[in-house]
Structure formats: structure tokens, C-alpha cells
C-alpha positions as CSV (number, residue, x, y, z in Angstrom):
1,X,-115.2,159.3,49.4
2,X,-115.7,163.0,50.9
3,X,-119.2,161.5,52.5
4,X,-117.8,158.5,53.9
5,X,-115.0,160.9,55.7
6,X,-117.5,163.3,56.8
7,X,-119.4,160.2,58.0
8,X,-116.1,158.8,59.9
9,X,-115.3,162.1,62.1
10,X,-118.8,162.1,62.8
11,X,-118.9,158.7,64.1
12,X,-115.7,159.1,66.3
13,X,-117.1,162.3,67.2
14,X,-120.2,160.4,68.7
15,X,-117.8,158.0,70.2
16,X,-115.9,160.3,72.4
17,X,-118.8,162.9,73.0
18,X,-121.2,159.4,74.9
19,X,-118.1,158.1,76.4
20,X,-116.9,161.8,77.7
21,X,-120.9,162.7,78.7
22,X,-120.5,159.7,81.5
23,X,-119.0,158.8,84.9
24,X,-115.6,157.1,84.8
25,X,-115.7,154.9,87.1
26,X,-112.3,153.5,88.7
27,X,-111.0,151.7,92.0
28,X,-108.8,154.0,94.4
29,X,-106.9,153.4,98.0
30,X,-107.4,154.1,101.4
31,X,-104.7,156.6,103.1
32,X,-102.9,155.9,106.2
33,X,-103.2,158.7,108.3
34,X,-101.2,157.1,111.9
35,X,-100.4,153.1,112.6
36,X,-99.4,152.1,116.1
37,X,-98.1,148.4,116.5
38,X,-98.1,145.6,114.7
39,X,-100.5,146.4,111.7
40,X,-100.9,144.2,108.1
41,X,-102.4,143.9,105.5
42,X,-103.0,142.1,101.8
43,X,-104.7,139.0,100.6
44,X,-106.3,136.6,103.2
45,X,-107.1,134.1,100.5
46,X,-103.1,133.7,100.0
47,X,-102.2,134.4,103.3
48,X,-100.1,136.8,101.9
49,X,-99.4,139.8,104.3
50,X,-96.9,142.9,104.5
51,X,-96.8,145.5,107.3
52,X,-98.8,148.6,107.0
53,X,-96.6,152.0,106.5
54,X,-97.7,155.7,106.4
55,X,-96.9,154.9,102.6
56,X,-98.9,151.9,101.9
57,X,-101.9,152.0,99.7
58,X,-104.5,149.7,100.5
59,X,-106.8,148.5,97.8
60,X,-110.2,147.2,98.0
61,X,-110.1,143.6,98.3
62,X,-107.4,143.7,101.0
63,X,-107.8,142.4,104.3
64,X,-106.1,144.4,107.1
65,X,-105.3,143.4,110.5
66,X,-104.4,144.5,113.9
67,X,-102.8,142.3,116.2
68,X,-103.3,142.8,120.2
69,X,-102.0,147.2,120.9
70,X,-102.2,148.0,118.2
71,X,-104.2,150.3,116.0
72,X,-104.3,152.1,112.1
73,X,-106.0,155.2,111.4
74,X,-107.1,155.9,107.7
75,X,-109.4,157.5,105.0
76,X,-111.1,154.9,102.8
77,X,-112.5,157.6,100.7
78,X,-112.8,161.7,101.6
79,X,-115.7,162.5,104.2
80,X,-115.1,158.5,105.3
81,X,-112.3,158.3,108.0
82,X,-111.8,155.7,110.4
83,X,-109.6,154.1,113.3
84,X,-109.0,150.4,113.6
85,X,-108.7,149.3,117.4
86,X,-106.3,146.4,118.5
87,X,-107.2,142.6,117.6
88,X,-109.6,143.6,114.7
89,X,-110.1,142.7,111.0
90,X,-111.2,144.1,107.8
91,X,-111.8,143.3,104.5
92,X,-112.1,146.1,102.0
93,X,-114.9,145.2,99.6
94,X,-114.9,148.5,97.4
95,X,-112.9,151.2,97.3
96,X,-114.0,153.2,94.0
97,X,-114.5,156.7,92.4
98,X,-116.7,157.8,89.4
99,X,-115.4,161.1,87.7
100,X,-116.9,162.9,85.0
101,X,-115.7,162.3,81.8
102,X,-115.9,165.8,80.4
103,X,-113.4,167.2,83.3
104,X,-109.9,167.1,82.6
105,X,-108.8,167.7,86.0
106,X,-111.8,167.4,89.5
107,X,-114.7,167.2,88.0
108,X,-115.5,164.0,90.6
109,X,-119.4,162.9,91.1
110,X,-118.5,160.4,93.3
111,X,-116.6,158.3,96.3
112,X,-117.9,155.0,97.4
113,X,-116.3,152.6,100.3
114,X,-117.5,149.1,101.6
115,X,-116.0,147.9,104.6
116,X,-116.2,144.5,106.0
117,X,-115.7,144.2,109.6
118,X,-114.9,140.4,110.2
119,X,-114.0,141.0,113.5
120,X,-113.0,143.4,116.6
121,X,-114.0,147.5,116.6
122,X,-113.7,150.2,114.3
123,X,-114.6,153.8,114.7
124,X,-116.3,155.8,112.2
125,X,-115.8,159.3,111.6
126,X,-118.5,160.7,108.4
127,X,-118.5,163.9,106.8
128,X,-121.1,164.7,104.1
129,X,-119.5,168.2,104.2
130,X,-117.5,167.5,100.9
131,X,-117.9,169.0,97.8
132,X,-118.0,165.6,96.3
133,X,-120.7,162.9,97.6
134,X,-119.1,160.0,99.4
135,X,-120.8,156.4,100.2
136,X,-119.8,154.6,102.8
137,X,-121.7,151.7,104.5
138,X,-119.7,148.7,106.6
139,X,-121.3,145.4,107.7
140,X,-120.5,142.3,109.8
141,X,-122.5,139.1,109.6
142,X,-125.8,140.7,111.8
143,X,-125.8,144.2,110.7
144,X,-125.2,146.8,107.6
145,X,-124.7,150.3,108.8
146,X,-125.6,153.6,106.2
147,X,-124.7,156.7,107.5
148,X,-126.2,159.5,105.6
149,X,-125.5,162.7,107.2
150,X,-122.4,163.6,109.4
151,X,-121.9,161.3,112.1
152,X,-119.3,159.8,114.6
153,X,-119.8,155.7,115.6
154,X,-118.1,152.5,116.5
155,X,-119.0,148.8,115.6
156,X,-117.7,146.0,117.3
157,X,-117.9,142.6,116.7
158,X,-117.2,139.1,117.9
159,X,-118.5,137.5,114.9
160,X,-121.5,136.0,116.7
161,X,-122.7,139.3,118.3
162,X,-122.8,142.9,116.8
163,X,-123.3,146.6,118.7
164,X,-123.2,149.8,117.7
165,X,-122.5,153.1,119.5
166,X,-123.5,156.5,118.4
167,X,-121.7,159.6,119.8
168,X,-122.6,162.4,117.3
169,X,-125.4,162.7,114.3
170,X,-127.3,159.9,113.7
171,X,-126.9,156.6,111.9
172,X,-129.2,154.0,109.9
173,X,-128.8,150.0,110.4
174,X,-130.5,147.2,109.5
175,X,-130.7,143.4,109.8
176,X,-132.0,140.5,107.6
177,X,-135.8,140.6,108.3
178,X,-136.0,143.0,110.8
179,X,-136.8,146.8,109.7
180,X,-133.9,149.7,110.1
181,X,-133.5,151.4,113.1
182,X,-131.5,154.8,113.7
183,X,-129.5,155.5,116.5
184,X,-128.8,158.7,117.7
185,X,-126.0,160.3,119.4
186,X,-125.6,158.8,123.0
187,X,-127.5,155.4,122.1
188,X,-126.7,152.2,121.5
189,X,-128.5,149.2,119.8
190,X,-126.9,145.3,119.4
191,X,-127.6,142.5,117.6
192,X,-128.4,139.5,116.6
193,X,-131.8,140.3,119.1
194,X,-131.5,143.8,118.9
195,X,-133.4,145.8,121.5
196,X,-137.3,147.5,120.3
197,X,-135.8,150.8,121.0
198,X,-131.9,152.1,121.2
199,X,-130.6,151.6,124.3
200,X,-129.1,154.5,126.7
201,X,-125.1,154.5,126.5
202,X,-125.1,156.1,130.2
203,X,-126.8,153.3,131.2
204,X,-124.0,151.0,130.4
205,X,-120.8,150.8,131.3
206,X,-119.3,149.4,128.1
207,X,-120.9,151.7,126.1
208,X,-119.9,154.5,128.1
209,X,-116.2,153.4,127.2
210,X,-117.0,153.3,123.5
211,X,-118.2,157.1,123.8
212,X,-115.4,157.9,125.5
213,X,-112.9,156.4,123.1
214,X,-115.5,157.7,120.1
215,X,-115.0,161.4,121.2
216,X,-111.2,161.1,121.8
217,X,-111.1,158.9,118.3
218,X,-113.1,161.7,116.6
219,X,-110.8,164.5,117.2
220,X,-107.6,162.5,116.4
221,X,-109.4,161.8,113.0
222,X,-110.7,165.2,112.4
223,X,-107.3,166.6,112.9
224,X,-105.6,164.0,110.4
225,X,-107.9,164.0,107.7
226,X,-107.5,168.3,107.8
227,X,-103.8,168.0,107.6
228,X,-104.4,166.1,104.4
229,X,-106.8,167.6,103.1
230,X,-104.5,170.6,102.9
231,X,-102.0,168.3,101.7
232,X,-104.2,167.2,99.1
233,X,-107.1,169.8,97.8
234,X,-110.0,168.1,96.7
């Protein structure tokens, strides 16, 4: 009888030291930073939709949209911040964190986000410079984008056509059957027949507006994510 108890904590023992050794992994929510206009979001499938507040929390699988003026700012995970112009649309596709089983409080390994852009622009703002490692990659139906080291970009597309601006840092893209490519701040590159090289953004004029609106986006989003992060301490 004393064996067979011995044998028992030693089992549950085992049980909780595997399952506290591993990640937990779990979904999260974006935070609204700022929304301007007539902003919604919730399930496309249902056509279900509610107006976006500085208090909604936006899970992965919702689809967000921006009708003509308007536009959201938001964080889909820490070091991944972004703006969402006017007549665009989102779909979240994974908003998740993985935290480490033997930490009672922080002990967070890591922040992933995959963003959908179905249609219209969004700017990027990337920061690696957290202590815990986020992912972040967004794709429309020519192009994923990867940033891996601190960056500030925009996508927009009409569903048919992608491009993608660079202002700071440099980003990684690639295409069905075509190899990546990296853009580099002050560059530009479009698809589906993407240029051999990245092209010049003071060479034209509509992606000398996207720099323009990158750089003024960039320190709007810089500012709001600071404010919460001293809100809310990693």
C-alpha cells in the first residue's frame, strides 16, 4: 500500500514537473491605441459587426474594418504596432502567446501575430527591442511580409495588386515561386510582377506619399505604444 503511494506522488509529480517544464501556449488580443471614424469589427462569416472602442479587444479570427476617413491604431502583440488607413480590411489570423510554465508571473518566451490584409493600407511599426521575442508576418493574396529586425513599413492592396514601402530598417517578402527579396528603407517593391530590384521611393510620387505618411504614422505609434507600455510593464 505504502509503495503504491510513493508510486502515485511520484507519478503526479512527473505530471506537473513535464507539463510546468513547457511553453503554455494561449490566444490574446490586440489593443486599441486611437480610432478615428467609423471603425468595426467581428465575424465576417456572420456578418456580424460592432463598432471599435478604446476598450474593445479584438481576437484573432476577427475581421476589422475601416470605412472611407477613417482609421484605428493598435498593438496586435508588443514590439508589433500598427495603423489601419481608411477603406481597408483585416482579418486577424493569430493572435497567440506561449509562456513558460515554470513562471508564476512574466516568464513569457513568446508573441506571435498573423495579419491578413484583404484589402486597403496598413502601416507597420516593428520593434525587436522587447525583452520577449515577438512574430509578426501579414500577407495579402501576392505577398507574405517577415520583418526580422526593427523596421517601419506599409502594405497596400487592391486585392489584384500588392506594394510595399520601406521607411526605416529593412524588411523580407516573398511570393509563390519567386525568391524573397528585402527592401530597405527608402525602397519600394510591387507585385504580382515585382520589379528585379527594389525600386526608388523618390522616384515615385505615390511612394513618396507612403513615406511621408510612414514617418508621420511612426511617431504617432511610437508615442502610443510607450504610453502603454508604462501603463502596462512587460
Amino acid at each position: 500500500m505504502r509503495c503504491c503511494s510513493i508510486a502515485s506522488v511520484l507519478a503526479v509529480c512527473c505530471l506537473f514537473g513535464n507539463g510546468c517544464s513547457k511553453g503554455i501556449s494561449r490566444t490574446t488580443a490586440a489593443t486599441v491605441f486611437f480610432v478615428k471614424g467609423n471603425v468595426v469589427f467581428g465575424n465576417a462569416e456572420r456578418n456580424h459587426f460592432q463598432p471599435v472602442t478604446l476598450q474593445s479587444k479584438i481576437h484573432d479570427g476577427n475581421t476589422v474594418r475601416s470605412l472611407d476617413g477613417a482609421s484605428i491604431n493598435l498593438a496586435f502583440v508588443p514590439g508589433a504596432f500598427a495603423r489601419i488607413s481608411g477603406n481597408s480590411e483585416i482579418n486577424i489570423e493569430q493572435l497567440r502567446l506561449t509562456k513558460d510554465g515554470n513562471q508564476t508571473a512574466g516568464g513569457m518566451l513568446d508573441r506571435s501575430a498573423r495579419i491578413r490584409l484583404i484589402r486597403g493600407k496598413i502601416v507597420v511599426l516593428f520593434n525587436r527591442s522587447y525583452t520577449s521575442k515577438s512574430q509578426f508576418a501579414i500577407t495579402t493574396r501576392q505577398v507574405t511580409v517577415n520583418p526580422d529586425s526593427d523596421c517601419l513599413f506599409c502594405l497596400w492592396t487592391d486585392g489584384a495588386t500588392t506594394r510595399l514601402t520601406c521607411a526605416r530598417g529593412e524588411i523580407s517578402a516573398s511570393a509563390q515561386a519567386q525568391p524573397p527579396v528585402t527592401i530597405t528603407a527608402g525602397y519600394f517593391q510591387h507585385w504580382p510582377r515585382p520589379s528585379k530590384k527594389p525600386l526608388a521611393a523618390a522616384e515615385d510620387a505615390v511612394a513618396q506619399a507612403d513615406v511621408t505618411e510612414l514617418l508621420e504614422a511612426g511617431e504617432e505609434l511610437l508615442d502610443q505604444a510607450a504610453g502603454w507600455e508604462n501603463r502596462h510593464p512587460l
